[in-house]
VEXTORVEX-686410 format. One line per 2 residues: their letters; for each residue x, y, z of N, C-alpha, C. Coordinates in nm, 4 decimals, padded with zeros to 6 digits. Last residue first. Example, Ala and Ser with C-alpha at 12.3 -4.5 7.8 and 13.67 -1.06 7.14 Angstrom:
SA> 01.2850,-00.2250,00.7080,01.3670,-00.1060,00.7140,01.2900,00.0030,00.7870; 01.3190,-00.5690,00.7800,01.2300,-00.4500,00.7800,01.3200,-00.3300,00.7800
REM end
This chain:
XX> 09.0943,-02.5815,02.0309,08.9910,-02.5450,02.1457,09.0700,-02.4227,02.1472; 09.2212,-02.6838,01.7132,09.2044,-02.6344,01.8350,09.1021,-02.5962,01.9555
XX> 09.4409,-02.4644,01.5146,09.3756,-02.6042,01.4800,09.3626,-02.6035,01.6683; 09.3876,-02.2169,01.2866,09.4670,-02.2364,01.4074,09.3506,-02.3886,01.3978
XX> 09.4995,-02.0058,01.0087,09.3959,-02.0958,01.0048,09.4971,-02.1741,01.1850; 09.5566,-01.6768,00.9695,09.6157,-01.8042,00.9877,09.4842,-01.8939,01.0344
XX> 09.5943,-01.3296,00.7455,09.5484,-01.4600,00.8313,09.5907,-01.6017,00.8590; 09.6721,-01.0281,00.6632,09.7244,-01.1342,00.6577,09.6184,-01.2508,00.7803
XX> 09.3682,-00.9093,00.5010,09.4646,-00.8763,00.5931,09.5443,-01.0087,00.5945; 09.0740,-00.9068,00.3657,09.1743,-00.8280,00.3369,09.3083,-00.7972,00.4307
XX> 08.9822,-01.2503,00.2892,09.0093,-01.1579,00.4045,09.0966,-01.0302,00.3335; 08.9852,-01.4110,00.0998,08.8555,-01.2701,00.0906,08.8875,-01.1910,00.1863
XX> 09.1679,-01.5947,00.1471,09.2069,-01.5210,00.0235,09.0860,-01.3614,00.0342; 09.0323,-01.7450,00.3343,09.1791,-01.6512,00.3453,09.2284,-01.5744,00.2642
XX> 08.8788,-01.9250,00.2042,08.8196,-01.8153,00.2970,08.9332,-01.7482,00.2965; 09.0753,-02.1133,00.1208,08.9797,-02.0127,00.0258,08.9261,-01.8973,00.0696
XX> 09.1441,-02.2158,00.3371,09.2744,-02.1539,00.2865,09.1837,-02.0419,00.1835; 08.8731,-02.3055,00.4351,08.9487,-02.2393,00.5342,09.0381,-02.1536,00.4534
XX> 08.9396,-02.5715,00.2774,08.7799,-02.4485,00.2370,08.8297,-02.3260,00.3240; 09.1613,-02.6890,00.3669,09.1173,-02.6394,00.2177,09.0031,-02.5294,00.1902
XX> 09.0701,-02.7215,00.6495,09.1224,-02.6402,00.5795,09.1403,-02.6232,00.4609; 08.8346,-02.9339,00.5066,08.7956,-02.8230,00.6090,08.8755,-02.7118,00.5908
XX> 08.9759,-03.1244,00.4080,08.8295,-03.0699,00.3188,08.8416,-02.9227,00.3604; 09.0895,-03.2101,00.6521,09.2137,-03.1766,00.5072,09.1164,-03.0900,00.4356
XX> 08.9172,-03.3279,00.8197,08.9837,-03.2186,00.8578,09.0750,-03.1534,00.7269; 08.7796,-03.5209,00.8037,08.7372,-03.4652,00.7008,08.8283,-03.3166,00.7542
XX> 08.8086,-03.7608,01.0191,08.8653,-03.7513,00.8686,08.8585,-03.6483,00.7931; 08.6534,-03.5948,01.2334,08.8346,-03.6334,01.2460,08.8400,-03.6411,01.1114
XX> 08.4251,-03.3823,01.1295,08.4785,-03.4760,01.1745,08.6157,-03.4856,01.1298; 08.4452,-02.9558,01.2224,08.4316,-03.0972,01.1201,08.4810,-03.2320,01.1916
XX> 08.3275,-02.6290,01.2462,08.3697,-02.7800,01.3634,08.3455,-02.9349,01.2370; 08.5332,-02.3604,01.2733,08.4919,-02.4241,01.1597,08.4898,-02.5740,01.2793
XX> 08.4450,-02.0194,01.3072,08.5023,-02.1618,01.3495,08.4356,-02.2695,01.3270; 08.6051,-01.6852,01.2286,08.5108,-01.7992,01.2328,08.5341,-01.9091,01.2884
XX> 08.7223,-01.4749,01.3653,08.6863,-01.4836,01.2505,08.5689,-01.5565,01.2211; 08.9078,-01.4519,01.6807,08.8367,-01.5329,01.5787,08.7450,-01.4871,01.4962
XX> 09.1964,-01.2335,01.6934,09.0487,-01.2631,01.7355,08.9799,-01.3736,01.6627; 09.4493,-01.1855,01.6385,09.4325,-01.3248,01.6939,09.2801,-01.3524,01.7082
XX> 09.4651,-00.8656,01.6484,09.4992,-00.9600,01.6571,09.4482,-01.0515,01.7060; 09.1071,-00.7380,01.6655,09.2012,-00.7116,01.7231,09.3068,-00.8361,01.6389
XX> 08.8676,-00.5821,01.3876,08.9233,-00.6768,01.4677,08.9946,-00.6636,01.5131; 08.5265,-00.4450,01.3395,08.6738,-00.4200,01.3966,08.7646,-00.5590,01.4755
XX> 08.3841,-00.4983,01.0660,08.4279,-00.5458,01.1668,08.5664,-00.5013,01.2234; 08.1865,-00.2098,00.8681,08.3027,-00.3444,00.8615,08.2836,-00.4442,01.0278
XX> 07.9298,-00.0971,00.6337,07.9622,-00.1583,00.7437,08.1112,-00.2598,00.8127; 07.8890,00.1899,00.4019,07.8936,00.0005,00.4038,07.9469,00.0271,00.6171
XX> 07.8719,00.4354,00.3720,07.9054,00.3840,00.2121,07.8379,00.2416,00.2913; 07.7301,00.7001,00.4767,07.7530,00.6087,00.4914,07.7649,00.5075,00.3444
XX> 07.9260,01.0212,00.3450,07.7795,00.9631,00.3771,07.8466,00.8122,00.4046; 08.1511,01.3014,00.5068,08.0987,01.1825,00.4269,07.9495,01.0913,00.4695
XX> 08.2484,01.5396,00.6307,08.2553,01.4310,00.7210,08.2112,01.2537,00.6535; 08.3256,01.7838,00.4680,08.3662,01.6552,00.4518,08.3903,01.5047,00.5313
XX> 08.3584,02.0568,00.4823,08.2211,01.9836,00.5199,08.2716,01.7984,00.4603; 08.5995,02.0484,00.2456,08.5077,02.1305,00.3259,08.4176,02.0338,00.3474
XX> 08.7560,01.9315,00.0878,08.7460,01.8628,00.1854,08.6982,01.9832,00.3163; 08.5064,01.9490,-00.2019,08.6740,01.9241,-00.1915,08.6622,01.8703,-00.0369
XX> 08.2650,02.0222,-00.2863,08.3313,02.1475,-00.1745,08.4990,02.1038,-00.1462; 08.1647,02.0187,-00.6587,08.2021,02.0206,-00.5489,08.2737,02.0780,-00.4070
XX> 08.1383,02.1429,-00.8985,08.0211,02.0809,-00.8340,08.0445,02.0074,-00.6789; 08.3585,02.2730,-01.0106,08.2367,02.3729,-00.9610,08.1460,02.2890,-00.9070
XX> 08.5156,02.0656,-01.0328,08.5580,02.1232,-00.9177,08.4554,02.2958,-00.9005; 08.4387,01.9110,-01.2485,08.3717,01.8701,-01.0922,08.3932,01.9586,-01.0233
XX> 08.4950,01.9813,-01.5233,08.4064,02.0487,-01.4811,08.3756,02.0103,-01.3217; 08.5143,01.6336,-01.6016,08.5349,01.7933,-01.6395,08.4498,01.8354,-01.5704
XX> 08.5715,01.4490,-01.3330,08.4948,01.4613,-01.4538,08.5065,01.5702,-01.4723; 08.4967,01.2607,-01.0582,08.6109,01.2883,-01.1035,08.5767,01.3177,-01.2818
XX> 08.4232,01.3869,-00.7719,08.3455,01.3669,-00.8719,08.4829,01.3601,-00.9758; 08.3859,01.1850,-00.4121,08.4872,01.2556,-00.5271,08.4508,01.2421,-00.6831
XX> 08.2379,01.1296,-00.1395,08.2547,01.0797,-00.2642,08.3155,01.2162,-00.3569; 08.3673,01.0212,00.1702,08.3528,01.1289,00.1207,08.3564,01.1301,-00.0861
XX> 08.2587,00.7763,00.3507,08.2808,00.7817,00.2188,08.2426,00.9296,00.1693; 08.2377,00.5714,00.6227,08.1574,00.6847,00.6023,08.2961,00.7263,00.4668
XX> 08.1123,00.2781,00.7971,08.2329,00.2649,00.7257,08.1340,00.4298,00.6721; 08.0019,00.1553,01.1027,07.9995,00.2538,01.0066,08.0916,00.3428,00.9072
XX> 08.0920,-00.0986,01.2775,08.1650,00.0221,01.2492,08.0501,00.0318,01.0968; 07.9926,-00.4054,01.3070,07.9402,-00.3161,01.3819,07.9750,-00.1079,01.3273
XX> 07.9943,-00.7213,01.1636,08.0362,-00.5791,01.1051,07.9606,-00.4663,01.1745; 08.0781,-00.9643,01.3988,07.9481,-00.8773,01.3522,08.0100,-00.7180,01.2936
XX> 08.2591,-01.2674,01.3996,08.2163,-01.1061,01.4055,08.1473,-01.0682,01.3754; 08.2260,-01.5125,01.3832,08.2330,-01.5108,01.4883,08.2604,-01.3434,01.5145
XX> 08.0167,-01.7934,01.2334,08.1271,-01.6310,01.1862,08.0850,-01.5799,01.3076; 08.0942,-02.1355,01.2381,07.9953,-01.9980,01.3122,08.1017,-01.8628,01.2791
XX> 07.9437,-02.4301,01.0936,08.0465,-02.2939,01.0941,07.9589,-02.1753,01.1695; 07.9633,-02.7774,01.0727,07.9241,-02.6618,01.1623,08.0138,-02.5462,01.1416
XX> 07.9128,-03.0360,00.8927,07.9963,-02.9770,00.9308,07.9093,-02.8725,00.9946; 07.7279,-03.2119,00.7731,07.8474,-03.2165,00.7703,07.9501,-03.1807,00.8781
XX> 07.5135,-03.1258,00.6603,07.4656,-03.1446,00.8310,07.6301,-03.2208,00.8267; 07.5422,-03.1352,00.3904,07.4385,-02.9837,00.4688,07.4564,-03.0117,00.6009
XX> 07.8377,-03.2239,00.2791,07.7118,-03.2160,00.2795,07.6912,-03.1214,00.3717; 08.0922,-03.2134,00.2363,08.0476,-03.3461,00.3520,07.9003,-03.3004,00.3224
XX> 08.1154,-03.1078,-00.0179,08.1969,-03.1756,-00.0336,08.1297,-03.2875,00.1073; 07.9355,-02.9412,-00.0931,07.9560,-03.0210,-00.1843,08.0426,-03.1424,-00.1713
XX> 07.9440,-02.7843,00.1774,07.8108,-02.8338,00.1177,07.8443,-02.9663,00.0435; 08.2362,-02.6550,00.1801,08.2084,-02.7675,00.2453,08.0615,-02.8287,00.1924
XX> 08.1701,-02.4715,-00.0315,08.3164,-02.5718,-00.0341,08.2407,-02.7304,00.0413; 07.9891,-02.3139,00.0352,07.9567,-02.4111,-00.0261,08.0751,-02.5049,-00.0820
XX> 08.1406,-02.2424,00.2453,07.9695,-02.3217,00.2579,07.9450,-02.4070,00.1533; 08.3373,-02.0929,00.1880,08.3449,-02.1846,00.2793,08.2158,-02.2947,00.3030
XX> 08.2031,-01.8845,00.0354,08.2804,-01.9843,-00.0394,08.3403,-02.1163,00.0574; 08.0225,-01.7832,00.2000,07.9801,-01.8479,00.0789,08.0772,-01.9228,00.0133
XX> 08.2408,-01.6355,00.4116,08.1269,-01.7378,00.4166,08.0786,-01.8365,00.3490; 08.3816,-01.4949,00.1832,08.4724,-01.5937,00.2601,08.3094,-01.6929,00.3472
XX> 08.1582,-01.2747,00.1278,08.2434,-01.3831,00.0524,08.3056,-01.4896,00.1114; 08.0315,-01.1888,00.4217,08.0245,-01.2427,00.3264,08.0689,-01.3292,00.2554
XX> 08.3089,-01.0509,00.4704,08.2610,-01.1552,00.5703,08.1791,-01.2352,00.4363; 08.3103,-00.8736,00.2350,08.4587,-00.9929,00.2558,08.4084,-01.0708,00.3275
XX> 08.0846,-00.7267,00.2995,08.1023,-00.7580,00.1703,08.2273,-00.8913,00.1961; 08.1444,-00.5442,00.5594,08.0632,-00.7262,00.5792,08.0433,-00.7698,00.3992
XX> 08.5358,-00.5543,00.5839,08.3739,-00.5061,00.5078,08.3260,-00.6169,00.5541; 08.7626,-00.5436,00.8682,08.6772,-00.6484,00.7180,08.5802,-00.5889,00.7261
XX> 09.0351,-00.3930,00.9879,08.8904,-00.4012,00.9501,08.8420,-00.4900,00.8399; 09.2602,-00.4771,01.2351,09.2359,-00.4107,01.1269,09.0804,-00.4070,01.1000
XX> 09.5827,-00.6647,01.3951,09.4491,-00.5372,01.3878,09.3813,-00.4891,01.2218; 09.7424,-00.9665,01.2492,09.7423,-00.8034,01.2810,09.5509,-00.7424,01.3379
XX> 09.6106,-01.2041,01.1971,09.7753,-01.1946,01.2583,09.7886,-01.0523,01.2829; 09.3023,-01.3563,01.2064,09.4037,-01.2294,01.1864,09.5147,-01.1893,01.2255
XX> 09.2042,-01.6752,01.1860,09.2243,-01.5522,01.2691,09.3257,-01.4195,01.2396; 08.9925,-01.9432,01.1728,09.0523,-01.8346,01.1080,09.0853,-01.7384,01.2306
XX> 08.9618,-02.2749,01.3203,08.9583,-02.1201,01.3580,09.0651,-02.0464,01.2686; 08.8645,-02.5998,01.4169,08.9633,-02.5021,01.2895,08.8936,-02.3377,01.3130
XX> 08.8150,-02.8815,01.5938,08.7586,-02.7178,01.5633,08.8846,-02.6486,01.4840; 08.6807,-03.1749,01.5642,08.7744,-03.1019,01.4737,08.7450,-02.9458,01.5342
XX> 08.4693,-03.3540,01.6588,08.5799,-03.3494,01.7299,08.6683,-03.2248,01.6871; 08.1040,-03.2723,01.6285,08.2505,-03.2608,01.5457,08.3350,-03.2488,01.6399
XX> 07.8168,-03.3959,01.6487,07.8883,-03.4433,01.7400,08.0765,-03.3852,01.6711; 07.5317,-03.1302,01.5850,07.6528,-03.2566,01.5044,07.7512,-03.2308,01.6538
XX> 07.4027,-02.9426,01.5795,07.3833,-03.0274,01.7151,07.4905,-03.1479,01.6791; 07.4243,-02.7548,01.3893,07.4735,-02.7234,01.4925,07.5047,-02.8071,01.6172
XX> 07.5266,-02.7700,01.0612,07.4729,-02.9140,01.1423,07.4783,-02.8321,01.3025; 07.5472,-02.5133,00.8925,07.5491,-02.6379,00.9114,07.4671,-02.6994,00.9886
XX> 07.5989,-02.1884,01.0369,07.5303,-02.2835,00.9131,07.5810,-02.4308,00.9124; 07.5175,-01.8430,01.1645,07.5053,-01.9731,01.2021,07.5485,-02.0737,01.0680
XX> 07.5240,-01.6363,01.0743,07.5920,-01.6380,01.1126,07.6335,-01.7610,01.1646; 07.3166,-01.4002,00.8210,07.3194,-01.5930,00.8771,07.4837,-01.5637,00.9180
XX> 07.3740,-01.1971,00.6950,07.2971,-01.2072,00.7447,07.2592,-01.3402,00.8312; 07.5880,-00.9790,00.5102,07.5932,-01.0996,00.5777,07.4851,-01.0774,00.6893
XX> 07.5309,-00.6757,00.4210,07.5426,-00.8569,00.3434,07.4957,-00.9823,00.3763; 07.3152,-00.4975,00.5869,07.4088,-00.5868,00.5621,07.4050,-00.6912,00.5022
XX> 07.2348,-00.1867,00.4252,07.2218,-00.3297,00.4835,07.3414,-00.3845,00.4855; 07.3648,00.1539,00.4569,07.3330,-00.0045,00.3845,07.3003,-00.1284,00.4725
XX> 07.2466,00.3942,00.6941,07.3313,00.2748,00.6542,07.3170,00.1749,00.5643; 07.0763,00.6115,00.7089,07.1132,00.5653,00.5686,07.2027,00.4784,00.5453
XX> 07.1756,00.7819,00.9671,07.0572,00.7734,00.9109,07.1063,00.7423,00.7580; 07.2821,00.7308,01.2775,07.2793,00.7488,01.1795,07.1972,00.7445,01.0627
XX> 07.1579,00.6720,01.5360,07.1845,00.8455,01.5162,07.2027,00.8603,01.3449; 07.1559,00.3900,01.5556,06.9923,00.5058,01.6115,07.0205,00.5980,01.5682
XX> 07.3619,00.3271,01.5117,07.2844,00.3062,01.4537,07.1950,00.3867,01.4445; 07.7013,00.4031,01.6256,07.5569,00.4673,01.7401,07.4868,00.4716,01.5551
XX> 07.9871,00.3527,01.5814,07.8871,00.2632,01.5820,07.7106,00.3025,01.5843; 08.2712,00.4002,01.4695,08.1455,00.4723,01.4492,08.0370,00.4352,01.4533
XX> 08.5218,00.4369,01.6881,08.4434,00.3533,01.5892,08.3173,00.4369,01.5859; 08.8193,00.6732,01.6018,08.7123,00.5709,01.7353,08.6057,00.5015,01.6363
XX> 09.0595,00.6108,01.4041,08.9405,00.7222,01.4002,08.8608,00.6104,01.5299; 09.2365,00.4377,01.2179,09.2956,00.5254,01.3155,09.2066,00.6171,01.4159
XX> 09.2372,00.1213,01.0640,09.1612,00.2207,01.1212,09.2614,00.3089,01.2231; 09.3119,-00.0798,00.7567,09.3329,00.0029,00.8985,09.2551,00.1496,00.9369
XX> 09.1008,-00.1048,00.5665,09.1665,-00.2309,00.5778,09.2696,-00.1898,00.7556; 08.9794,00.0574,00.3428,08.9396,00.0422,00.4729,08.9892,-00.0746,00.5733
XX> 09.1290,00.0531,00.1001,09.0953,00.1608,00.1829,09.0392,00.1479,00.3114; 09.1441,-00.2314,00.0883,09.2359,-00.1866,00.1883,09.2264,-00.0541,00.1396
XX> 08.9067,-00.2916,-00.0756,08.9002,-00.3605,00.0985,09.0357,-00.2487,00.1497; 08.8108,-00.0330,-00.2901,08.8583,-00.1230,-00.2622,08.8683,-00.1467,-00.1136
XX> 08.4779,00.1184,-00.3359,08.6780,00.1241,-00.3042,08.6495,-00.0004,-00.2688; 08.2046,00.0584,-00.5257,08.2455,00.0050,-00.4148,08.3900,00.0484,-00.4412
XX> 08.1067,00.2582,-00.8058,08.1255,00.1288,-00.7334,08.2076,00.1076,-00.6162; 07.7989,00.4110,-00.8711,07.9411,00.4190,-00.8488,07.9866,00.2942,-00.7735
REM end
């Protein structure tokens, strides 16, 4: 069965569902490297994604917006280019009451009895303004940077702004 969509899970109203040790059957996570580039590179440039509202990202969207920022930049200053650090950890236990939708489901199912759900995936709880990621490039190559930045913005499921900055 395939993955809902980002903005079923895109606002939260429920405390977070973090305690690992108790749950039993979380998916892995996507995103696994948080680090990438050049870390010891001398970059004047810092560029920071950030979320104009509260909300949640799957580590499926962290992910994407990673890979397409990597290898934006890869191709374009190379492997020791540039420096990116994703600056959330998908901590919340995203939980998925699954719905059989097919003749005959409503003898194979309880509906919204016992309906606390199994673990589907993992997100990030973010506040406004929090950082996302941060992107460190040289002075010329700052135009490359947000360009790869505006791509990342598209995987986010929420409105975002690219901030230029310490």
């Amino acid at each position: 069965m395939p993955e809902r969509p980002g903005h079923c899970y895109r606002y939260f109203d429920t405390p977070a569902y973090t305690r690992k040790e108790y749950i039993r059957g979380i998916p892995g996570l996507k995103i696994t490297k948080f680090d990438f580039g050049n870390p010891k590179g001398n970059f004047p440039v810092k560029l920071t994604l950030v979320p104009l509202e509260a909300g949640q990202v799957r580590h499926n969207a962290l992910e994407a917006a990673r890979v397409i920022v990597t290898k934006r930049l890869s191709t374009e200053l190379g492997e020791t280019g540039y420096y990116l650090k994703v600056r959330v950890y998908p901590h919340h236990v995203l939980r998925e009451n699954k719905m059989m939708a097919f003749a005959g489901a409503d003898r194979l199912q309880d509906g919204m009895r016992k309906s606390f759900g199994k673990p589907a995936g993992t997100a990030a709880r973010l506040k406004a303004l929090q950082p996302i990621m941060d992107l460190y490039v040289p002075e010329d190559k700052k135009d490359v940077a947000k360009a790869a930045l505006e791509l990342a913005k598209s995987k986010i499921p929420m409105p975002t702004r690219i901030i230029e900055g310490s």
